[in-house]
C-alpha positions in Angstrom: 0.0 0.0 0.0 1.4 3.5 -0.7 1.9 6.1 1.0 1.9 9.7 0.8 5.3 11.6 1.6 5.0 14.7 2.6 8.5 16.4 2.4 9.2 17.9 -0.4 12.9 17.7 -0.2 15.6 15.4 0.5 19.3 15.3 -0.1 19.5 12.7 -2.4 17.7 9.4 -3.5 19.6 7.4 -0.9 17.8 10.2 1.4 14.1 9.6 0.3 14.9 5.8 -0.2 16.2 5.5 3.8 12.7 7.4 4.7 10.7 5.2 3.2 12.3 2.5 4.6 11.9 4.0 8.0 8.3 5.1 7.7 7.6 1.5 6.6 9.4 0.2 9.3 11.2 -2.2 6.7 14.4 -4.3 7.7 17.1 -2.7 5.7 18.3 -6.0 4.9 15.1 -7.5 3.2 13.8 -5.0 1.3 10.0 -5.3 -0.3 12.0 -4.1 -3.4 8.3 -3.6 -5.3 6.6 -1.7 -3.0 9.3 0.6 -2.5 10.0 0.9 -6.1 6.5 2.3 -6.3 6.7 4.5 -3.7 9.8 6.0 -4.8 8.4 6.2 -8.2 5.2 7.8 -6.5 7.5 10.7 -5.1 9.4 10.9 -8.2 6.1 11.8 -10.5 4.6 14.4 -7.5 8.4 16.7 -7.9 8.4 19.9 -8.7 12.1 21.1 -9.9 13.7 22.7 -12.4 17.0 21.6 -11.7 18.2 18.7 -14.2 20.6 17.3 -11.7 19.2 17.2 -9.0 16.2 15.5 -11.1 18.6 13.2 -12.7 19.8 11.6 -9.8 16.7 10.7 -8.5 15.8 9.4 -12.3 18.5 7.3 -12.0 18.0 5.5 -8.7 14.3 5.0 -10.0 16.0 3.2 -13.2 18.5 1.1 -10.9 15.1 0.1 -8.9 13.0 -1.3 -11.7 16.1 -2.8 -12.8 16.1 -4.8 -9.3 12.4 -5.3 -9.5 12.9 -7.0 -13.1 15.9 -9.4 -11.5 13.4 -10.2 -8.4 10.8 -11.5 -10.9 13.4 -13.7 -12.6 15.4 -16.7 -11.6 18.3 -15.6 -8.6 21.5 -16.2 -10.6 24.5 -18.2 -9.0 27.7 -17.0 -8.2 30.8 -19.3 -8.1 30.8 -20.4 -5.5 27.0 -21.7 -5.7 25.2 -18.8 -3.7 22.5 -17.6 -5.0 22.8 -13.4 -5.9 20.7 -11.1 -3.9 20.4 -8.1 -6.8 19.3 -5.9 -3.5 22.8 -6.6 -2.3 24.6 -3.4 -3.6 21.8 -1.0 -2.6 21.6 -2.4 0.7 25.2 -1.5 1.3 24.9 1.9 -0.4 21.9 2.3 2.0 23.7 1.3 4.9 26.6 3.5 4.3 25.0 6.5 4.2 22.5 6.1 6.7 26.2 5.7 9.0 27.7 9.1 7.4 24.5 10.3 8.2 24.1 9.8 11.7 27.8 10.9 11.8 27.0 14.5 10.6 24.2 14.7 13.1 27.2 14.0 16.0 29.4 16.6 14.6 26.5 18.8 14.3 25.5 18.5 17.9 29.4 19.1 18.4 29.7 22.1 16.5 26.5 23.7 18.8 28.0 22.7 21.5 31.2 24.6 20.8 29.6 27.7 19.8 29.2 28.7 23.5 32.8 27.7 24.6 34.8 30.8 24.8 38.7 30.5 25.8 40.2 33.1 28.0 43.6 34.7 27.1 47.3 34.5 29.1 47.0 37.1 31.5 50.5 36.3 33.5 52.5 39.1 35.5 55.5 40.4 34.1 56.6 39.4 37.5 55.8 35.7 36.9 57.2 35.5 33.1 60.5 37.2 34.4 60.9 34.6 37.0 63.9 32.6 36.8 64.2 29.5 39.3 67.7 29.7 41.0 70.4 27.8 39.9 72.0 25.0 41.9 75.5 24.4 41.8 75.2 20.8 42.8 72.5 20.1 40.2 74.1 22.0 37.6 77.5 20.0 37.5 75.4 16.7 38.9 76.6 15.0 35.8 79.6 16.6 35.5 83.2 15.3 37.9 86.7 16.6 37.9 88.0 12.7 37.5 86.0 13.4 33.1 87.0 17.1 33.1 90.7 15.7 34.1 90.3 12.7 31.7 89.3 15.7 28.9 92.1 18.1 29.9 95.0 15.5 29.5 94.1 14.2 26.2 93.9 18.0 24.9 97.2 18.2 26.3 98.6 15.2 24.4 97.4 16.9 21.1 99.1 19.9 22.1 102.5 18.6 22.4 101.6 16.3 19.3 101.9 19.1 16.9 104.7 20.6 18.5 107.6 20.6 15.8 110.6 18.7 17.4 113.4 20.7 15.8 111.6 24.4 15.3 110.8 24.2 18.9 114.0 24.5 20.1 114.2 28.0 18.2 113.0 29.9 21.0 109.5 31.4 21.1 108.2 35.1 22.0 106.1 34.7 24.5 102.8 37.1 24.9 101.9 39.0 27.5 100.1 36.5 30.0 96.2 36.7 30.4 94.5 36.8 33.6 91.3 35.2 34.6 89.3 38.6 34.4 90.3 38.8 31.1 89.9 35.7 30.0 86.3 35.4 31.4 85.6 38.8 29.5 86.7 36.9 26.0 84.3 33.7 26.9 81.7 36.2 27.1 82.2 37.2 23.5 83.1 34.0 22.6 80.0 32.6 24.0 77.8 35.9 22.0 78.2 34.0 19.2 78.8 30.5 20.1 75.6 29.5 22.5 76.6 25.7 22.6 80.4 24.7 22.3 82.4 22.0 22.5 85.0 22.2 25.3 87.1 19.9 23.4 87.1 22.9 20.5 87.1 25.5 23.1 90.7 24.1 24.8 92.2 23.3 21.3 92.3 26.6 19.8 94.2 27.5 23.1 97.5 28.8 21.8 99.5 27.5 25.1 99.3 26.0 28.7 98.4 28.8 30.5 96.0 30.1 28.3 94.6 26.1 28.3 94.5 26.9 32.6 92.9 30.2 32.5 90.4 29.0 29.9 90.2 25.9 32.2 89.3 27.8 35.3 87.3 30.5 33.6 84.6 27.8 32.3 84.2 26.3 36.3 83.8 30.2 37.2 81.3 30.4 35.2 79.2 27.3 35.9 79.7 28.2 39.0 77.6 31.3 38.6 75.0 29.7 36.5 75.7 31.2 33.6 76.9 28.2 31.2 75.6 24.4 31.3 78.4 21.8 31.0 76.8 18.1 30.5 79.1 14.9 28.8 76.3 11.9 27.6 78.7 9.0 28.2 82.1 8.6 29.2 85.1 10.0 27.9 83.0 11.5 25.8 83.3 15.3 24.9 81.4 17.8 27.2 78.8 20.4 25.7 78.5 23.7 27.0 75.6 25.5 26.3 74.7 28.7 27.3 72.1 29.5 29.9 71.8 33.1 30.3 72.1 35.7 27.9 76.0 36.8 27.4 74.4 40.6 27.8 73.7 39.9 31.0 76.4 38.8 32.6 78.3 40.6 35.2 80.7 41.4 37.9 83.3 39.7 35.5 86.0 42.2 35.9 85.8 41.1 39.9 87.6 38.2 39.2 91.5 39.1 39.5 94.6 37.1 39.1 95.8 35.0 42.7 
């Protein structure tokens, strides 16, 4: 018996097709493929549009319809494996996968509402609070860090030292420069480290130009762990320690305290 739809617009034949189903309370899966096929074709006679493609769509699901109602009259075929074909078998699928995306938009529609009265509140820290820095601890600072791997570090350096020392133009003589003290010395890692935030202190003592320097450098880079203002850490051992730079070279100060013993 047929019956008489009342909305005049769906989105899509899959649409009208999944209504009628529902209104019937038909199971999906065993379709009365006739009596839908005139219903749908009821609906199909009663539209009202001037719009070809949204007309052909539905002309085509009409034609794939009669097409299944001429296969249900006929003998089923046999696929093979020996099952008999259900020709509702594709539509039923197509039916069941949008009726799934459908459903689906409804969730994200109820999400999007939901979302529309969620409002976010912006950062609104003290200057105080952002310009806080946590104070530095000596013993956690050089935790991974012990004078048996800075030793271990120092003497190899100095074997490379002495390596490239030319036996015979050695005994020459050299001019020696004017010594550095640790002041100054701690004022040139601070424009070394300008433009060098993460060293190697392998690098660093190598470009040394002799022992003393090699000391000074030495005892500079503890000064200035000590004060928090470099990070020394070695992964594994014997391997070569990082520095990296913790607080901004600008910023450094009482330097120049530091005099010679």
């Amino acid at each position: 018996m047929a019956i008489s739809v009342k909305i005049n617009v769906f989105e899509g034949p899959l649409d009208l097709l999944l209504h009628l189903i529902e209104k019937n309370k038909i199971d999906i899966y065993d379709i009365p493929i006739v009596e839908i096929t005139d219903q749908y074709m009821e609906y199909i006679h009663g539209m009202e549009t001037e719009d070809l493609g949204t007309m052909s769509e539905f002309l085509v699901m009409a034609a794939t319809l009669l097409d299944i109602k001429c296969k249900m009259l006929l003998p089923r075929e046999v696929n093979e494996e020996g099952q008999e074909e259900d020709p509702r078998e594709e539509l039923v699928q197509k039916l069941l996968e949008y009726k799934m995306y459908k459903f689906m938009s409804y969730e994200l529609k109820d999400k999007l509402d939901g979302a529309a009265g969620v409002f976010y509140k912006k950062a609104t820290i003290p200057q105080e609070v952002l310009k806080y820095r946590e104070p530095v601890d000596p013993q956690e600072l050089l935790a991974s860090l012990t004078l048996e791997k800075l030793n271990q570090i120092y003497k190899s350096i100095l074997k490379k030292q002495e390596a490239k020392i030319d036996p015979i133009r050695s005994k020459f003589g050299t001019i020696e420069k004017e010594e550095v003290s640790l002041s100054d010395k701690m004022l040139e890692m601070k424009e070394y480290a300008a433009s060098h935030r993460s060293f190697s202190f392998r690098k660093l003592m190598e470009g040394q130009t002799s022992r003393i320097q090699m000391i000074v450098t030495f005892l500079s880079i503890l000064e200035l762990m000590k004060m928090g203002y470099i990070h020394a850490e070695q992964e594994t051992l014997f391997d070569d320690i990082q520095i990296e730079v913790r607080e901004d070279p600008e910023t450094w100060r009482h330097l120049t305290e530091f005099a010679d013993e």
